[in-house]
C-alpha positions in Angstrom: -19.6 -0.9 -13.6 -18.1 0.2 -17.1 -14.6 -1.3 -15.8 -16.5 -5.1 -15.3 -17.6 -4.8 -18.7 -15.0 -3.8 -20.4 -12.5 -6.2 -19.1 -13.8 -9.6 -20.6 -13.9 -8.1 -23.6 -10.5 -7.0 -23.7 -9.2 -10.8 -22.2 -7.3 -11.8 -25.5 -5.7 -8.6 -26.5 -2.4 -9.3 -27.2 -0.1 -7.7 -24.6 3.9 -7.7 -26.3 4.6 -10.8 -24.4 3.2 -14.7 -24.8 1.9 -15.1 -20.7 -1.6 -17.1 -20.1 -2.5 -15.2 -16.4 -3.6 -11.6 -16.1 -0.7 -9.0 -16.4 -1.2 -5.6 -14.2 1.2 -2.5 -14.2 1.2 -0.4 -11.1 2.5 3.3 -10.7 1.4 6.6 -10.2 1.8 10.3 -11.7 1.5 13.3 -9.9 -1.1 15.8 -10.5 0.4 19.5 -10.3 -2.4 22.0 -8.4 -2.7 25.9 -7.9 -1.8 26.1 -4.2 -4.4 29.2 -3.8 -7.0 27.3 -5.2 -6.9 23.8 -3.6 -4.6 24.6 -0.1 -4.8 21.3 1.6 -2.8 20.0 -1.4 0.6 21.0 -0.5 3.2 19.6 -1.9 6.0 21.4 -1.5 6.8 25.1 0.1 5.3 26.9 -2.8 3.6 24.1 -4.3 0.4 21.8 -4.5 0.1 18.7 -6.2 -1.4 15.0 -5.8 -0.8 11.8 -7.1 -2.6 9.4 -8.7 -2.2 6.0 -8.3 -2.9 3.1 -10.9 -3.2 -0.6 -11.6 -3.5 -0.9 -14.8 -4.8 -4.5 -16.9 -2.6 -4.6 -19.5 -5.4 -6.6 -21.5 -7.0 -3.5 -22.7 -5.2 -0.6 -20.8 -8.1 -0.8 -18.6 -7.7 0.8 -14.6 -8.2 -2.0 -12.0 -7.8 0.5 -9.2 -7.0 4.3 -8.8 -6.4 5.6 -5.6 -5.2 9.5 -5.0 -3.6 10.6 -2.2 -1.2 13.8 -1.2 1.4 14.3 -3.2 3.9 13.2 -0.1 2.8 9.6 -0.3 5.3 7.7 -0.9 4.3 4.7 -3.7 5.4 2.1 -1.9 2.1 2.5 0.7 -0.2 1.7 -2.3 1.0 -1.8 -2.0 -1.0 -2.4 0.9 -4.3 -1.4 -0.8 -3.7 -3.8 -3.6 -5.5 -7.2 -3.3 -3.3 -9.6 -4.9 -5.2 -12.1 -7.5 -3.6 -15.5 -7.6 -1.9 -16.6 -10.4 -1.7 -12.8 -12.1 1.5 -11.0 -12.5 2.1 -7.9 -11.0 4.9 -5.2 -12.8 6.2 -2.6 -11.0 9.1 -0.4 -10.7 11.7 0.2 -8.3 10.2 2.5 -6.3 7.7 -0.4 -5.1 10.8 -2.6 -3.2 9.3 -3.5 -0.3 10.3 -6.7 0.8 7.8 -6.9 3.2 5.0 -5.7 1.2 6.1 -7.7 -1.9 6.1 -11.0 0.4 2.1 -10.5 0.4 2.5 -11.4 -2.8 4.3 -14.8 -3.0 1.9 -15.5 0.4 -1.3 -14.9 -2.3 0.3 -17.2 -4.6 0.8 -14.5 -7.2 3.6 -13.2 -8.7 6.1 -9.7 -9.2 8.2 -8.4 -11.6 10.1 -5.1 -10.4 13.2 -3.4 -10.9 15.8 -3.4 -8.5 17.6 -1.3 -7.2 21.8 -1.0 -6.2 21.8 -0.9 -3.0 19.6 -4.2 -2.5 22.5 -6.8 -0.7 21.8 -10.2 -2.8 23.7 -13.6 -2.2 23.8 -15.7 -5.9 22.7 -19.4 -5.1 22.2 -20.5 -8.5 23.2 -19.5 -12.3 21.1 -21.0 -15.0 21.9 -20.8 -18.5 20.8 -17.9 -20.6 20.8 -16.9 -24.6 22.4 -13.7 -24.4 21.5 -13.3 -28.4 18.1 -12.3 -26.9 19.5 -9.5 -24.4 19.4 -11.5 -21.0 23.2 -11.9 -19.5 22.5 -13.5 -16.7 19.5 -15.6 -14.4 20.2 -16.4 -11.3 18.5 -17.4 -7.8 18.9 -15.4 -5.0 18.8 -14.9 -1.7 18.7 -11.7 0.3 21.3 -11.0 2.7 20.5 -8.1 4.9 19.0 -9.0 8.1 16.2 -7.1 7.8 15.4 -8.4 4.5 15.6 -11.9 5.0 13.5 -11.7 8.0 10.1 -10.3 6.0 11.2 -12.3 2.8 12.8 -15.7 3.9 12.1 -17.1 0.5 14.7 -17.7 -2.6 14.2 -14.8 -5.6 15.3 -14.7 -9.3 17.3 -11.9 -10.3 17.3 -11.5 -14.3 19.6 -8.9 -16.0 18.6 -7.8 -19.4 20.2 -5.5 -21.9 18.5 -3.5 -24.1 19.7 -4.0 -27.5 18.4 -0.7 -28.9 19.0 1.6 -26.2 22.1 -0.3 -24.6 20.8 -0.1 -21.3 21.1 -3.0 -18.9 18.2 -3.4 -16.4 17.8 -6.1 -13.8 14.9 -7.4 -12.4 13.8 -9.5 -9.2 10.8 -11.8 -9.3 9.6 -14.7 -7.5 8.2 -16.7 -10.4 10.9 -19.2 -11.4 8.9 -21.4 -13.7 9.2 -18.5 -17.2 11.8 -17.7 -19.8 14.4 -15.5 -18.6 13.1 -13.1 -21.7 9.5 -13.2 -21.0 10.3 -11.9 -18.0 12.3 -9.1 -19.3 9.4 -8.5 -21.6 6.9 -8.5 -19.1 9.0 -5.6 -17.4 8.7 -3.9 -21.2 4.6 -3.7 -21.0 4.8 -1.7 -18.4 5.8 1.1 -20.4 1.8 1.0 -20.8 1.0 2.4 -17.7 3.4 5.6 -18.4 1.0 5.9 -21.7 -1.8 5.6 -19.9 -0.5 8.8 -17.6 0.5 10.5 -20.8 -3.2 11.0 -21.3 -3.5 12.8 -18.9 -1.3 15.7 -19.2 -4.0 17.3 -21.5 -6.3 18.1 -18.0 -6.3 21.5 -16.5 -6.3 20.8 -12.1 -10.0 22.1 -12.2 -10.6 19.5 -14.7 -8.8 16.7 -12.5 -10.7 17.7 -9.5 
């Protein structure tokens, strides 16, 4: 109840990047646990642990959804106990590439930003012209190439790659909204750092407080 009040009230808060629809950040942390205390938490051999797992509105910081599970779930699996809102974007990392999963999302007419990853087999279809004074060196559509792939996401993709000026680290990103600035995208990528402050909070709770 304190979540739907907060959020309208939090609607214009400026969010590091100029975007109209809602903005959510999804990850998760894991939670570390005394074994002898909570058993059925097991993480590892001589460990227990679980993980939290967040959607974050970036207009406030305010938590959409929290799930927790063992500390063995993988974070892709979240994905199918999100609800995708039309018209919102949805940030992730790269441990969320599911092309599958992500599919839901261009099906719900919403939209992705995540972080790629290496070994994801790409085919370019189309370069469009970039600024590279503002960090991106390159936007181009895509298609995906592996078979299994291109069966559970037939659809084109844009694949942006962005380099950080301060920490000179290039990043690329895939998304399937083809209508914004190559740099808003990148930027949209950058407030997600917001969820890793929101899990920063958290590091101050004792696993009796947590539970």
């Amino acid at each position: 109840m304190l979540i739907h009040l907060a959020r309208p009230l939090y609607l214009t808060d400026p969010i590091g990047v100029e975007l109209d629809q809602g903005l959510y950040a999804l990850d998760s942390t894991t939670i570390d646990l005394c074994l002898s205390l909570f058993p059925w938490a097991r993480f590892r051999e001589n460990k227990g642990a679980v993980k939290m797992h967040t959607l974050l509105d970036l207009h406030g910081n305010i938590p959409t959804f929290i799930s927790i599970t063992s500390g063995k779930v993988h974070d892709v699996n979240v994905l199918d106990e999100i609800v995708p809102e039309a018209g919102a974007f949805y940030v992730m990392d790269r441990g969320y590439v599911d092309f599958e999963r992500l599919y839901r999302f261009t099906l719900s007419s919403a939209f992705f930003v995540v972080r790629t990853k290496s070994n994801v087999l790409l085919q370019r279809r189309y370069s469009h012209p970039v600024d590279k004074a503002t960090g991106v060196r390159s936007d181009h559509t895509v298609i995906l190439t592996a078979i299994g792939s291109a069966k559970v996401y037939p659809d084109p993709l844009r694949r942006i790659s962005y380099l950080d000026v301060e920490t000179r680290k290039r990043f690329k990103f895939l998304t399937n909204n083809f209508t914004l600035p190559a740099l808003t995208v990148a930027l949209i990528y950058k407030a997600r750092w917001q969820v890793e402050l929101f899990f920063e909070s958290w590091t101050w709770c004792t696993p009796l407080d947590v539970m």
